[in-house]
gemmi code that builds the backbone of each chain (N, CA, C; Angstrom):
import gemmi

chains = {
    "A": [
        ("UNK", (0.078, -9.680, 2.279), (1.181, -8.801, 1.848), (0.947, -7.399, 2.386)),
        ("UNK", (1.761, -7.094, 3.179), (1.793, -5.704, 3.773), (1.784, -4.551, 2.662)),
        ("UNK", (1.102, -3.574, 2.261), (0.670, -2.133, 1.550), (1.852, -1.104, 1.787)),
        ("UNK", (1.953, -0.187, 1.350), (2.969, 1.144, 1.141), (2.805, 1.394, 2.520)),
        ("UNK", (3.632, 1.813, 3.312), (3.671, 2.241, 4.672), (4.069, 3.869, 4.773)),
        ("UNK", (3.708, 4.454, 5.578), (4.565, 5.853, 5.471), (4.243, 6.210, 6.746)),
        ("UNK", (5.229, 7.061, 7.106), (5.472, 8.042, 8.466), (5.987, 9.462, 8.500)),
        ("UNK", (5.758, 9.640, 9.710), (4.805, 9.829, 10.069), (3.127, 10.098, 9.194)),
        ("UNK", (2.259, 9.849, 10.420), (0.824, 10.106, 10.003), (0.769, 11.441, 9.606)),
        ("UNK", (1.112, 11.946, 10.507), (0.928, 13.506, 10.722), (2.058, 14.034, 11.514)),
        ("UNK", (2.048, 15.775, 10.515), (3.499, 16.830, 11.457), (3.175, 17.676, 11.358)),
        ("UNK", (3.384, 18.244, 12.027), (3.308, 19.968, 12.204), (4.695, 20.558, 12.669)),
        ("UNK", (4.800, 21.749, 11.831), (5.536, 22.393, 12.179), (5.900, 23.968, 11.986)),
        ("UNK", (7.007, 24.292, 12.026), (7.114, 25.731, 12.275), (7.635, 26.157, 10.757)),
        ("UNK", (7.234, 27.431, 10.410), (7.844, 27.555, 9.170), (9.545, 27.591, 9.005)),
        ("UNK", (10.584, 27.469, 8.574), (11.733, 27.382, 8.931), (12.323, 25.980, 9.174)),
        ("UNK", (11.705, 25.371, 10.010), (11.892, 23.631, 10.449), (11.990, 22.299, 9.035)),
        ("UNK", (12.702, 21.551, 9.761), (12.936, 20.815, 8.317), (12.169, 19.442, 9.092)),
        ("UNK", (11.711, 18.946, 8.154), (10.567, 17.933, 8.478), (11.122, 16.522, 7.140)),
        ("UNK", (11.097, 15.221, 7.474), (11.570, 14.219, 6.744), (10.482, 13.207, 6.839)),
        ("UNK", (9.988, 13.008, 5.356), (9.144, 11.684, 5.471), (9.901, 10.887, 5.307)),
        ("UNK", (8.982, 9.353, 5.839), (9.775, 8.185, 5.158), (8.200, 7.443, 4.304)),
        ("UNK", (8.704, 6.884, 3.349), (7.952, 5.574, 2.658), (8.892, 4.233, 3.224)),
        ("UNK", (7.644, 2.997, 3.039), (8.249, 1.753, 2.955), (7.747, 1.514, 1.726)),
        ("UNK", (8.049, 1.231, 0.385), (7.174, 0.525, -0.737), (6.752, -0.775, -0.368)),
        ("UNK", (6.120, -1.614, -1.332), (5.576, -2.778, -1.111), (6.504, -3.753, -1.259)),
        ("UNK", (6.727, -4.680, -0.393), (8.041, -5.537, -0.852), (8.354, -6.258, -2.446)),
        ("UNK", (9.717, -5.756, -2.666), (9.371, -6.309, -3.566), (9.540, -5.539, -5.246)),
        ("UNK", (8.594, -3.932, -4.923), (8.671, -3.418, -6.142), (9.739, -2.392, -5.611)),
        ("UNK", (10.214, -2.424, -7.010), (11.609, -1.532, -7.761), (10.769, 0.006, -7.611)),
        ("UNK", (9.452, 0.327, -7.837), (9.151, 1.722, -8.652), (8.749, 2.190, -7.168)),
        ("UNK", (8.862, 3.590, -7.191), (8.274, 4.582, -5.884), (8.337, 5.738, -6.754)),
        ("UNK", (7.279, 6.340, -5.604), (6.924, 7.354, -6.327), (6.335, 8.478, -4.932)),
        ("UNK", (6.731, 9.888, -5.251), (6.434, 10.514, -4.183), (5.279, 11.481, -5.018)),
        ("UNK", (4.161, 11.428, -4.644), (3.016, 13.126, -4.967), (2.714, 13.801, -3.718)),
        ("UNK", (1.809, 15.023, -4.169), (1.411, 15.442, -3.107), (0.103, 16.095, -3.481)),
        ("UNK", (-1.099, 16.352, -2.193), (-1.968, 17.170, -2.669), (-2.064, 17.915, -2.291)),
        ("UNK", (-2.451, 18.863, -2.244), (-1.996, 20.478, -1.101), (-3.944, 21.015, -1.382)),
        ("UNK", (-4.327, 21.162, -0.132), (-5.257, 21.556, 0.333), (-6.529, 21.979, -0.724)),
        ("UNK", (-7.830, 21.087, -0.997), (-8.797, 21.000, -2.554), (-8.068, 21.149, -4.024)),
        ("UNK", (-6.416, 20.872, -3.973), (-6.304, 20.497, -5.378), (-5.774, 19.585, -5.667)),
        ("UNK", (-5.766, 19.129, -7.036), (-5.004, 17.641, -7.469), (-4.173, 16.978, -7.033)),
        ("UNK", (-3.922, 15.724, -6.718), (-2.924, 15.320, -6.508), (-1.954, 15.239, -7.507)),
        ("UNK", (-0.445, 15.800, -7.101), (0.351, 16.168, -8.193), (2.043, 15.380, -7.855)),
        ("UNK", (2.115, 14.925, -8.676), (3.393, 14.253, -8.939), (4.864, 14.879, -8.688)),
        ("UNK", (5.928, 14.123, -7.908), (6.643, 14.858, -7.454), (8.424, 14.304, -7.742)),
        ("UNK", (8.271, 12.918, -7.557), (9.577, 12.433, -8.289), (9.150, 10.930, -8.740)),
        ("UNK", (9.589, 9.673, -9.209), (10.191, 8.487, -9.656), (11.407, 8.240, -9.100)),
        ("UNK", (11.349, 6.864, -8.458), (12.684, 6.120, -8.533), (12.378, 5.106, -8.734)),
        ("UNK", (13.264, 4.521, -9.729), (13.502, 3.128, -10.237), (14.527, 2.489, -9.521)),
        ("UNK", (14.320, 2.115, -8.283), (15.233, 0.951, -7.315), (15.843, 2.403, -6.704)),
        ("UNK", (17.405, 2.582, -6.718), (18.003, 3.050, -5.909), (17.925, 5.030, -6.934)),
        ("UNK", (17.599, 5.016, -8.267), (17.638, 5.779, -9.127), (16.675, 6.798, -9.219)),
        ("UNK", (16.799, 8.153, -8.972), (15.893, 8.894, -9.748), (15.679, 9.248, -11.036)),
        ("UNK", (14.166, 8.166, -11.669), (13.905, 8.150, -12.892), (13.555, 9.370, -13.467)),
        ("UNK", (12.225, 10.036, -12.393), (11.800, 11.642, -12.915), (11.735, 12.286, -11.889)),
        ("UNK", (11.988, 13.601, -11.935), (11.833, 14.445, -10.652), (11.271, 15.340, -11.287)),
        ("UNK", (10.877, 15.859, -11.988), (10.188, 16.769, -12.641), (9.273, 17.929, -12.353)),
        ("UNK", (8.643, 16.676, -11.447), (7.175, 17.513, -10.148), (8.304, 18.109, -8.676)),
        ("UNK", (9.644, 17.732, -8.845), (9.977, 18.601, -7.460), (9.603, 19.970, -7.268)),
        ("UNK", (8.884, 20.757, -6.335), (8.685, 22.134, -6.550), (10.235, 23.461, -6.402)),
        ("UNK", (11.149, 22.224, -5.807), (12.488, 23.049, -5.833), (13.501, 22.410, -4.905)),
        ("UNK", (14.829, 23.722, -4.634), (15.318, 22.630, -4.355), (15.565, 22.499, -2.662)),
        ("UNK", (14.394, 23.096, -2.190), (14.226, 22.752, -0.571), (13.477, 21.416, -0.162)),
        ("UNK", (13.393, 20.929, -1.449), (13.112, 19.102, -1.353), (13.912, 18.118, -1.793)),
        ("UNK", (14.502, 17.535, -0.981), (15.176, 16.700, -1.096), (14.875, 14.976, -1.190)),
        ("UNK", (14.832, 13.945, -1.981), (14.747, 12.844, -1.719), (15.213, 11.964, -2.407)),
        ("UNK", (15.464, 10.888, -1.359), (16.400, 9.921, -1.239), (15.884, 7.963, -0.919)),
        ("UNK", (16.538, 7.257, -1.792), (16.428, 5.899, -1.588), (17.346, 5.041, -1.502)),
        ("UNK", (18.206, 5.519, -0.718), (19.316, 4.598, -0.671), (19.504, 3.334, -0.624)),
        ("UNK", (20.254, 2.605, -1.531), (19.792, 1.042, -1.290), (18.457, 0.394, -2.105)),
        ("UNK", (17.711, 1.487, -2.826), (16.979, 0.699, -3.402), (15.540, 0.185, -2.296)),
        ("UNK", (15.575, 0.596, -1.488), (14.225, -0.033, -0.646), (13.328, 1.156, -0.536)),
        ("UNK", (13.476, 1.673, 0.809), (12.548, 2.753, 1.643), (13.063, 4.176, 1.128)),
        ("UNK", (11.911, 5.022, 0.863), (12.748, 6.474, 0.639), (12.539, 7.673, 1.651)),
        ("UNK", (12.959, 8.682, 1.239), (12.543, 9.470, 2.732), (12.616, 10.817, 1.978)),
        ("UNK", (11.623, 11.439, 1.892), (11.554, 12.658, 1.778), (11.938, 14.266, 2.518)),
        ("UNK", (12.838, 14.916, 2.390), (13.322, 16.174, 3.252), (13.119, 17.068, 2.612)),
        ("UNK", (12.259, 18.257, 3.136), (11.693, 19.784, 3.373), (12.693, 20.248, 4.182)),
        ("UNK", (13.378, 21.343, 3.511), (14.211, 22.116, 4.451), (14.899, 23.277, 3.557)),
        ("UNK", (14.057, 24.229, 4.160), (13.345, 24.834, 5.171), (11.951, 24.864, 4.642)),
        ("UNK", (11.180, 24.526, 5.767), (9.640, 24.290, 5.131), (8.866, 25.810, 4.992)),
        ("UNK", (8.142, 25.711, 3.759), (8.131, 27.203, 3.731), (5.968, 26.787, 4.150)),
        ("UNK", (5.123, 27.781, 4.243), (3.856, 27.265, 4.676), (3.160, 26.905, 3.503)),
        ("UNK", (3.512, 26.887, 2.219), (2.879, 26.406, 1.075), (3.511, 25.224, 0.767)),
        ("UNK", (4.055, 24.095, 1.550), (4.406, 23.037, 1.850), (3.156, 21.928, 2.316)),
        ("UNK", (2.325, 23.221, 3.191), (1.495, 21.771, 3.602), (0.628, 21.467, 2.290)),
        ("UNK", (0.629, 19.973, 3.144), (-0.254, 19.345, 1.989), (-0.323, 18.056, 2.991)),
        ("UNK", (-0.762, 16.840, 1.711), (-0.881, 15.629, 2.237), (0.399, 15.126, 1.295)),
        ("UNK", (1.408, 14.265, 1.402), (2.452, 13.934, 0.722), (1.984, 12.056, 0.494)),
        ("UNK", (1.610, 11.962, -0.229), (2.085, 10.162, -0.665), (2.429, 9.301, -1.411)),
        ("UNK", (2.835, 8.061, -1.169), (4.194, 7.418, -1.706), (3.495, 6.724, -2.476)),
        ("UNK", (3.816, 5.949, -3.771), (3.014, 4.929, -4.110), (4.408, 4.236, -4.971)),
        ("UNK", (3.924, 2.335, -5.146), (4.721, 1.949, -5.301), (4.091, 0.505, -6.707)),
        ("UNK", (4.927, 0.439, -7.206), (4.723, -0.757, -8.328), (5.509, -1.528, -8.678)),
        ("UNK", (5.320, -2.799, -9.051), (6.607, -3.819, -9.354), (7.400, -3.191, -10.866)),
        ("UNK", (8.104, -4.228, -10.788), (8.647, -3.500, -12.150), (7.587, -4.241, -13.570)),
        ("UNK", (7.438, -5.557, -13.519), (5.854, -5.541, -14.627), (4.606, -5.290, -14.149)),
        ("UNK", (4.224, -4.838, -14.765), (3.187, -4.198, -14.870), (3.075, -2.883, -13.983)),
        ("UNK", (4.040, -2.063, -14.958), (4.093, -0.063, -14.207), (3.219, 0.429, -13.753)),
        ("UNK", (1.703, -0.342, -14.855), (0.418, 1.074, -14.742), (0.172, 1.127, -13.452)),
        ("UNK", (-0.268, 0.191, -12.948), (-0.637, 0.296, -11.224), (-0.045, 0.792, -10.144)),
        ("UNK", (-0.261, 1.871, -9.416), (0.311, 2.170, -8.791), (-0.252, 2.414, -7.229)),
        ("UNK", (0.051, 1.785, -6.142), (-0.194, 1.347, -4.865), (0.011, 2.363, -3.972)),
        ("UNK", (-1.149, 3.244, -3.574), (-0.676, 4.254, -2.450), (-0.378, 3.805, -1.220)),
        ("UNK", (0.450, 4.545, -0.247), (0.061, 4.836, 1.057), (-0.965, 5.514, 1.340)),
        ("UNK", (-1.241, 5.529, 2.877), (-1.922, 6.573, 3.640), (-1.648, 8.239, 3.393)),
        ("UNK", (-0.147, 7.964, 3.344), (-0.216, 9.677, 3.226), (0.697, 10.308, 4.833)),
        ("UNK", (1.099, 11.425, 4.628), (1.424, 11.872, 5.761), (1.006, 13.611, 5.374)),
        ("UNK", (0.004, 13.733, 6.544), (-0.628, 15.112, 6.393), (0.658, 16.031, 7.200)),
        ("UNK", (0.986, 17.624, 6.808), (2.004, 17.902, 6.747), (1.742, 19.596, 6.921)),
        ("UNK", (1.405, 19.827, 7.945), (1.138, 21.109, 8.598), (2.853, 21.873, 9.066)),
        ("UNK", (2.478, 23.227, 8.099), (3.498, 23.875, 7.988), (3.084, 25.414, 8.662)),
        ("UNK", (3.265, 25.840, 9.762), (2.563, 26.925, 11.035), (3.487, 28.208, 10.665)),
    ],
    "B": [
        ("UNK", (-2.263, 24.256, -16.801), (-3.396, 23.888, -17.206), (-3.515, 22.397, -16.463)),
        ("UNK", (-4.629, 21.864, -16.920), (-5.143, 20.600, -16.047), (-5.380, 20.122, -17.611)),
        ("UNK", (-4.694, 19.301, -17.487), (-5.027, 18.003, -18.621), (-5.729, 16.752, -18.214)),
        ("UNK", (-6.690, 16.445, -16.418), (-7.254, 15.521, -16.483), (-7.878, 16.403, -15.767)),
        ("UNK", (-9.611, 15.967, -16.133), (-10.585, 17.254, -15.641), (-11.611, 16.829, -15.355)),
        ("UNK", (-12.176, 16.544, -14.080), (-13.155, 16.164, -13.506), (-13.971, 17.395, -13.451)),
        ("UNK", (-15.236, 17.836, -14.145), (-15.716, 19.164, -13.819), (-17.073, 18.931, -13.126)),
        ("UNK", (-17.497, 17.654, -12.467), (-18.315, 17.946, -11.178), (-17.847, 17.047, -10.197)),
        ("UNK", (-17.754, 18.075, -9.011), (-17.166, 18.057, -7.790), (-17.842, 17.053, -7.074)),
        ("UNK", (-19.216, 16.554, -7.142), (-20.364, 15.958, -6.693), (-21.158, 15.355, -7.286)),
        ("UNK", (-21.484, 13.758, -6.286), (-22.738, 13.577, -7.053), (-23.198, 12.566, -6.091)),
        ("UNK", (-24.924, 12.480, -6.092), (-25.204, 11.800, -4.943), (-26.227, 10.921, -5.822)),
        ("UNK", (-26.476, 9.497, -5.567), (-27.590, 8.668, -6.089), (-27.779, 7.945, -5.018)),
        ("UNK", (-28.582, 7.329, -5.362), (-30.001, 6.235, -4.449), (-29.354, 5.385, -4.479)),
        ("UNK", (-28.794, 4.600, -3.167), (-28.461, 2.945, -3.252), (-29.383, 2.158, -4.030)),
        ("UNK", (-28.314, 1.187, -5.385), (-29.197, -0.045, -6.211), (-29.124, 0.712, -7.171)),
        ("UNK", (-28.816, 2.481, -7.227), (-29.154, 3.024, -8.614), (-27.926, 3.016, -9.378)),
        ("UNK", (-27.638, 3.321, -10.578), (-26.382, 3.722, -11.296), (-25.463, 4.984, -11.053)),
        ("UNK", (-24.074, 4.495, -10.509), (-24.007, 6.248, -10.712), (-22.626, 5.796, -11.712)),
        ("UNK", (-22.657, 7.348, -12.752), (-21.661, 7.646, -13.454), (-20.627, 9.192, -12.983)),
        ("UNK", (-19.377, 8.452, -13.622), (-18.492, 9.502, -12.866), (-17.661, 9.708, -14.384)),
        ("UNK", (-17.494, 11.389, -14.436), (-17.047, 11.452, -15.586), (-15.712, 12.020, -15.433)),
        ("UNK", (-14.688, 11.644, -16.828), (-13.393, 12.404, -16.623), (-13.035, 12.999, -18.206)),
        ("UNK", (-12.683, 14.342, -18.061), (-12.072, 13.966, -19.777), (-10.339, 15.018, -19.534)),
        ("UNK", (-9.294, 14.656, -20.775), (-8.449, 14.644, -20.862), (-8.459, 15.414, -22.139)),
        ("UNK", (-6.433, 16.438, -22.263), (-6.387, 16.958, -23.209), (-5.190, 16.345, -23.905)),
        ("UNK", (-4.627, 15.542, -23.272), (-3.301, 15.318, -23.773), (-3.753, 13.760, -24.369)),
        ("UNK", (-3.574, 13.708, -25.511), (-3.462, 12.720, -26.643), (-2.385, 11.870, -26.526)),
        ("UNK", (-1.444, 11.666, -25.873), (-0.095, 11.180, -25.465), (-0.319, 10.360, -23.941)),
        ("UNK", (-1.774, 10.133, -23.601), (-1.663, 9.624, -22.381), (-2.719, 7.939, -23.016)),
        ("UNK", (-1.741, 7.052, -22.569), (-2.161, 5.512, -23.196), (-2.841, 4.619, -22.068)),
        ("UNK", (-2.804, 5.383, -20.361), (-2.971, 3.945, -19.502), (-4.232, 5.288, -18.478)),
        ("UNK", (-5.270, 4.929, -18.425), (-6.043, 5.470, -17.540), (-6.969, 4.680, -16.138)),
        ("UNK", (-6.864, 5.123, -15.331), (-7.006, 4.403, -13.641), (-8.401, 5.298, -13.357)),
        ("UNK", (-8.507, 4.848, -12.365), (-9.579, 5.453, -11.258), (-9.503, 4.536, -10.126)),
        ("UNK", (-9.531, 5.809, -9.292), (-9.067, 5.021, -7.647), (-10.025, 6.150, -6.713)),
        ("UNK", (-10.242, 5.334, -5.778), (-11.140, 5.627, -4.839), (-10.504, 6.271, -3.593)),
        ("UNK", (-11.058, 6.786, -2.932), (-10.174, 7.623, -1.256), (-11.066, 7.548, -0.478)),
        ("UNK", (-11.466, 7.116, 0.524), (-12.036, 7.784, 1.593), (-10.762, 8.581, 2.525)),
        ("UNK", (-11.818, 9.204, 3.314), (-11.253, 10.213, 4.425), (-10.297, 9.414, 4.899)),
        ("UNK", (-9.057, 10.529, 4.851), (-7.371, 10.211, 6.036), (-6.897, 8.999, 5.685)),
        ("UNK", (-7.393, 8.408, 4.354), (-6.425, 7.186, 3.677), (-5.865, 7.616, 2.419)),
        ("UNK", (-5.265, 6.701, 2.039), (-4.532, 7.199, 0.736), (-5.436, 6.383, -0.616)),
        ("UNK", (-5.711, 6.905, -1.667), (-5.945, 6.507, -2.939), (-6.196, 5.150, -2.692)),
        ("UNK", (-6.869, 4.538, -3.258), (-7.116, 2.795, -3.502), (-7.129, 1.811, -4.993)),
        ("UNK", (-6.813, 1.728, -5.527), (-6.577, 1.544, -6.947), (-8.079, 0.409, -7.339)),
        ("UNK", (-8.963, 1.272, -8.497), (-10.090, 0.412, -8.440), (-10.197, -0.601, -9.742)),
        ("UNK", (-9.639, 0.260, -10.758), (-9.618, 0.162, -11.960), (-9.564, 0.826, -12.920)),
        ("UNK", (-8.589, -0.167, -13.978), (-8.208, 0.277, -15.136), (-8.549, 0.636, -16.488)),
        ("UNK", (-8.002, 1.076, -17.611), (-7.980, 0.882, -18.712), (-7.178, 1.171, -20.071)),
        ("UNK", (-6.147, -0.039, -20.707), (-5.697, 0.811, -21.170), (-6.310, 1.281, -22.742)),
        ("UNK", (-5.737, 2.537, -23.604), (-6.009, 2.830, -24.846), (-6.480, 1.993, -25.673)),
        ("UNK", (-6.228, 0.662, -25.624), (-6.444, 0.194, -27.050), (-7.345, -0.396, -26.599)),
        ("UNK", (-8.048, -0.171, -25.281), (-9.678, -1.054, -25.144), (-10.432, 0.037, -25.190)),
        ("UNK", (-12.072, -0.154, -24.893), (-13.021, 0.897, -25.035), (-13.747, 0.879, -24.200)),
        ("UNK", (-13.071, -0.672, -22.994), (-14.455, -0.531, -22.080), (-13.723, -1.979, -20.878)),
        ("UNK", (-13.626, -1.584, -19.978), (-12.978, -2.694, -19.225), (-13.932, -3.066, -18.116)),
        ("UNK", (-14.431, -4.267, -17.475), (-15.562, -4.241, -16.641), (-14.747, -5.415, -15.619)),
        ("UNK", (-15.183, -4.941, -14.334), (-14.786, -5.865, -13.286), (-16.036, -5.592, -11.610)),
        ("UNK", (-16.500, -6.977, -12.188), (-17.927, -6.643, -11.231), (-18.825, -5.590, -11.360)),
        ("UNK", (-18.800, -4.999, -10.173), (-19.667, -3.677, -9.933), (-19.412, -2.337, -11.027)),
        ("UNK", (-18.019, -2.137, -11.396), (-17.093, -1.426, -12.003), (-17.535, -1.521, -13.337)),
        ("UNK", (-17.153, -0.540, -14.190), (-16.981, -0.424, -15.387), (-16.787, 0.609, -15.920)),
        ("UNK", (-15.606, 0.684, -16.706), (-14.941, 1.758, -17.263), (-14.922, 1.564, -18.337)),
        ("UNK", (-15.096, 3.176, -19.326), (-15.703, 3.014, -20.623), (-14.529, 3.980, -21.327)),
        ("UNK", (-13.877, 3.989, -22.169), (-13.057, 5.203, -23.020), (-13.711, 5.416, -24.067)),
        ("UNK", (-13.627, 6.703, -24.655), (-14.271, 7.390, -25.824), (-12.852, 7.966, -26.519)),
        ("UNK", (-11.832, 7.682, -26.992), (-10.254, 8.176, -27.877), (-10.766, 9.705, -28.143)),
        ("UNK", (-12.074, 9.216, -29.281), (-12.074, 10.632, -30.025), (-12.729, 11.781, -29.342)),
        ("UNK", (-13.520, 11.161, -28.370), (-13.837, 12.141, -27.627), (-13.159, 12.764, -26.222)),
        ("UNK", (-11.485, 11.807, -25.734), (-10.826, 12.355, -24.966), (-12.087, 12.099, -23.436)),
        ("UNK", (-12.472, 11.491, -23.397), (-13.380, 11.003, -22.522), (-13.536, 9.540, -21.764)),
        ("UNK", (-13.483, 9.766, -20.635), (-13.560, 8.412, -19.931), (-15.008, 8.635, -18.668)),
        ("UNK", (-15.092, 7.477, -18.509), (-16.525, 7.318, -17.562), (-16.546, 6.015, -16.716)),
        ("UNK", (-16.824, 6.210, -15.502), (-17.083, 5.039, -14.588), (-18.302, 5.163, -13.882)),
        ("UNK", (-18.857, 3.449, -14.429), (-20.154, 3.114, -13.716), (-20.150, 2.316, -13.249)),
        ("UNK", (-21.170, 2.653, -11.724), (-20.938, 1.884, -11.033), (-22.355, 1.449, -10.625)),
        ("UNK", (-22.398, -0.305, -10.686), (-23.643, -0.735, -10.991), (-23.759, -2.068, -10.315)),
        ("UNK", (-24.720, -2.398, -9.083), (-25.735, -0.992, -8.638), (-24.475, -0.638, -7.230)),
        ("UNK", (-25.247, 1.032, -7.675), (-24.548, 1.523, -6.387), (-24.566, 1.498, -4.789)),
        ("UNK", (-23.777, 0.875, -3.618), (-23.981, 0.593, -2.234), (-23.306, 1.766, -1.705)),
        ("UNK", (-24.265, 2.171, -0.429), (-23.784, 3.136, 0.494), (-22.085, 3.019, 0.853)),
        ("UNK", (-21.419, 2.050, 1.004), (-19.560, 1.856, 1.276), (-19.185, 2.192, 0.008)),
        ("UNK", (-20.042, 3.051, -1.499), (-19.269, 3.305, -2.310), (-19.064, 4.514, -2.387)),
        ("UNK", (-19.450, 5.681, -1.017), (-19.386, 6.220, -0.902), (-17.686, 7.395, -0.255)),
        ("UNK", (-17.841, 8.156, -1.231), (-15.751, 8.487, -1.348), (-15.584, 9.495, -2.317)),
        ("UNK", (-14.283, 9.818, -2.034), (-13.873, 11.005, -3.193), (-13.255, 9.750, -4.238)),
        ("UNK", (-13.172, 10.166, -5.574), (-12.793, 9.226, -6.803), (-12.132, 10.496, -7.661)),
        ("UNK", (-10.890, 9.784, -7.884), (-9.824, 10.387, -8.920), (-9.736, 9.566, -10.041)),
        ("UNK", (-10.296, 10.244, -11.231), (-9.639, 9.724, -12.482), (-7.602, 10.279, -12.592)),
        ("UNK", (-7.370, 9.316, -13.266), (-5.810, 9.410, -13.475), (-5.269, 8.842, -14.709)),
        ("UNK", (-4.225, 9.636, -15.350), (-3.579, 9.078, -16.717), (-2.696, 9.199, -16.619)),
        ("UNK", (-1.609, 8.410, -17.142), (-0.367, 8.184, -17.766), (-0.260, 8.362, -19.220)),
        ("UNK", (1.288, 8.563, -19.780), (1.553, 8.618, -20.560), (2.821, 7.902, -20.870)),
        ("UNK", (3.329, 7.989, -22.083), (4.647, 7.313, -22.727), (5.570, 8.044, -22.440)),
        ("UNK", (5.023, 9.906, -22.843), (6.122, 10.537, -22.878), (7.272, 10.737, -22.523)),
        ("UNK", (8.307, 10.285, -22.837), (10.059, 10.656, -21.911), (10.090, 9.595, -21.264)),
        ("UNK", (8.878, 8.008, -21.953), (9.376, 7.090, -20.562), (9.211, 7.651, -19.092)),
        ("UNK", (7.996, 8.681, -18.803), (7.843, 9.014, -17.567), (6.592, 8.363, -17.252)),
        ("UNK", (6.068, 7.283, -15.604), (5.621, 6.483, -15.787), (4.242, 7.742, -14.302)),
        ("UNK", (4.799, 8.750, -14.750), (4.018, 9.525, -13.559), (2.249, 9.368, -14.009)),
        ("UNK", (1.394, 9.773, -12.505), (0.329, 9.877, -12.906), (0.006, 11.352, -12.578)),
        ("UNK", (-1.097, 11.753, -14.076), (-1.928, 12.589, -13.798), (-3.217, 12.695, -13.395)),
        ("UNK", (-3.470, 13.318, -12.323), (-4.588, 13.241, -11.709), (-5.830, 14.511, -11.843)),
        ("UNK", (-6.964, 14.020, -11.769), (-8.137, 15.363, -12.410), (-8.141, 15.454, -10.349)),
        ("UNK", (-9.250, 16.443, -9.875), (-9.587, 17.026, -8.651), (-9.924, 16.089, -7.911)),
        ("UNK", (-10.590, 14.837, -8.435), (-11.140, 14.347, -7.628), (-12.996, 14.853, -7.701)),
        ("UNK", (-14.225, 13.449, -7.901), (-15.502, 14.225, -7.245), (-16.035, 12.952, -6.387)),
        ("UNK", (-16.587, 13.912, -4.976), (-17.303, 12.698, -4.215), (-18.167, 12.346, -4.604)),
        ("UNK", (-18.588, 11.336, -4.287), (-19.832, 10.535, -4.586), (-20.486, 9.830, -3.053)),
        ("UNK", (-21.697, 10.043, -3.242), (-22.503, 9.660, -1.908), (-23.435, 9.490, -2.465)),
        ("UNK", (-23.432, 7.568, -1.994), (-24.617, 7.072, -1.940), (-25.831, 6.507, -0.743)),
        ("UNK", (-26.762, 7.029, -1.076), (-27.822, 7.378, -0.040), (-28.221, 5.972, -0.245)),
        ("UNK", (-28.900, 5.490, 1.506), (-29.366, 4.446, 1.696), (-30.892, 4.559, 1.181)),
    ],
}
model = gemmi.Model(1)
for chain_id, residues in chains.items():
    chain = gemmi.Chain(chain_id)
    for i, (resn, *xyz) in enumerate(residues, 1):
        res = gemmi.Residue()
        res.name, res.seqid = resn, gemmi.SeqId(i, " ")
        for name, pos in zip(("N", "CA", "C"), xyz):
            atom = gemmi.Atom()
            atom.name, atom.element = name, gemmi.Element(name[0])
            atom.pos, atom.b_iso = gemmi.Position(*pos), 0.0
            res.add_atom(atom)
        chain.add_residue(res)
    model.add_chain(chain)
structure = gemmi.Structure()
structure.add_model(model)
structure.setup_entities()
C-alpha cells in the first residue's frame, strides 16, 4: 500500500511568489491533515478535512493560506503571497475514518521562502 | 504556551542499553497519546500508541507507559540498536470540539552508540 505522497520535495522562492503544495493521502482514508514545522520548533497543526470538508482550520496562520480538497481525494495547499516566515517543512498526514488516532505522515515538502 | 513538553533535547545510550524518552502534558482534555519517530528529510513515522484508559502499552522493543496524575508519559526502548537512532515526537490528541488535531512537544534526538 502506497504512504502519503507530497510534492514537491522542495521550493524555494521569492518573498511575494505564491507557491502550492499538493498531498496524495493514503488510499482510501477520508481524514487529511495539513501541519507544519518551521525551523527547531514544534510541529504545529494547520487544518482537517474530513473527505471533501474542512473539519478544523484553526492552526491556519491566516488568510494568505489557502487549502483545498476537491473531490474528497488529494489536497493542495496555496501560500500567496509567501511572506519569509512561511518557511518551514509543511506535512500532510492522513487516517481512515476508524480508527482517527493514527495518523500517517508524508515526507514533507521543505519550503524556502528568500 | 506548549501543552506537550519534551524538556530534553538529547540523549545518547550504549547499544543493548535502555533508553527512556520523556514527555509531559498540561492539558487534561487530551485522551489519545502517540510517539513517532523522524529521521533526517522524512516525515514522522508512527511508532506507538496509547490511549487514556491504559497505563502502559508494549509492542516489542517499544513501550509506553502513562502516569494521568502525573500528566506524564515515557517511552522505553528495550534494548536499544544503533537504527534507533532519530529525532522522536511525543504527540496528543484530544476530544475537544471533536477536533482530531495533534499536539506535538519539540521533539528530542536520541543516538544510539554502537
Amino acid at each position: 500500500e502506497a504512504g502519503v505522497t507530497q510534492f514537491p520535495s522542495h521550493s524555494v522562492i521569492e518573498k511575494g511568489q505564491t507557491v502550492t503544495l499538493r498531498c496524495d493521502p493514503i488510499s482510501g482514508h477520508d481524514n487529511l491533515y495539513w501541519y507544519r514545522r518551521v525551523m527547531g520548533k514544534e510541529i504545529k497543526f494547520l487544518l482537517h478535512f474530513v473527505k471533501e470538508s474542512k473539519q478544523d482550520e484553526s492552526g491556519m496562520p491566516n488568510n494568505r493560506f489557502l487549502a483545498e480538497r476537491t473531490g474528497g481525494t488529494y489536497s493542495t495547499l496555496k501560500v500567496q503571497p509567501a511572506e519569509l516566515e512561511d518557511s518551514g517543512v509543511y506535512f500532510c498526514a492522513s487516517s481512515p475514518w476508524e480508527g482517527l488516532e493514527t495518523q500517517y505522515f508524508g515526507p514533507g515538502t521543505r519550503l524556502l521562502v528568500l | 504556551d506548549q501543552q506537550v513538553k519534551q524538556n530534553s533535547p538529547s540523549l545518547s545510550v550504549q547499544e543493548g542499553r535502555i533508553s527512556i524518552l520523556n514527555c509531559d502534558y498540561t492539558n487534561s482534555m487530551f485522551d489519545y497519546f502517540l510517539w513517532y519517530k523522524k529521521y533526517p528529510a522524512e516525515g514522522p513515522t508512527f511508532l506507538i500508541s496509547i490511549s487514556s484508559i491504559k497505563d502502559k502499552n508494549e509492542d516489542g522493543r517499544f513501550t509506553v507507559f502513562l502516569n494521568k496524575s502525573a500528566k506524564h508519559l515515557s517511552l522505553h526502548i528495550v534494548p536499544s540498536q544503533p537504527g534507533d537512532s532519530a529525532v522522536y515526537f511525543c504527540a496528543a490528541k484530544g476530544s475537544q470540539g471533536g477536533s482530531e488535531k495533534l499536539v506535538f512537544g519539540k521533539g528530542m534526538k536520541l543516538t544510539v552508540n554502537p
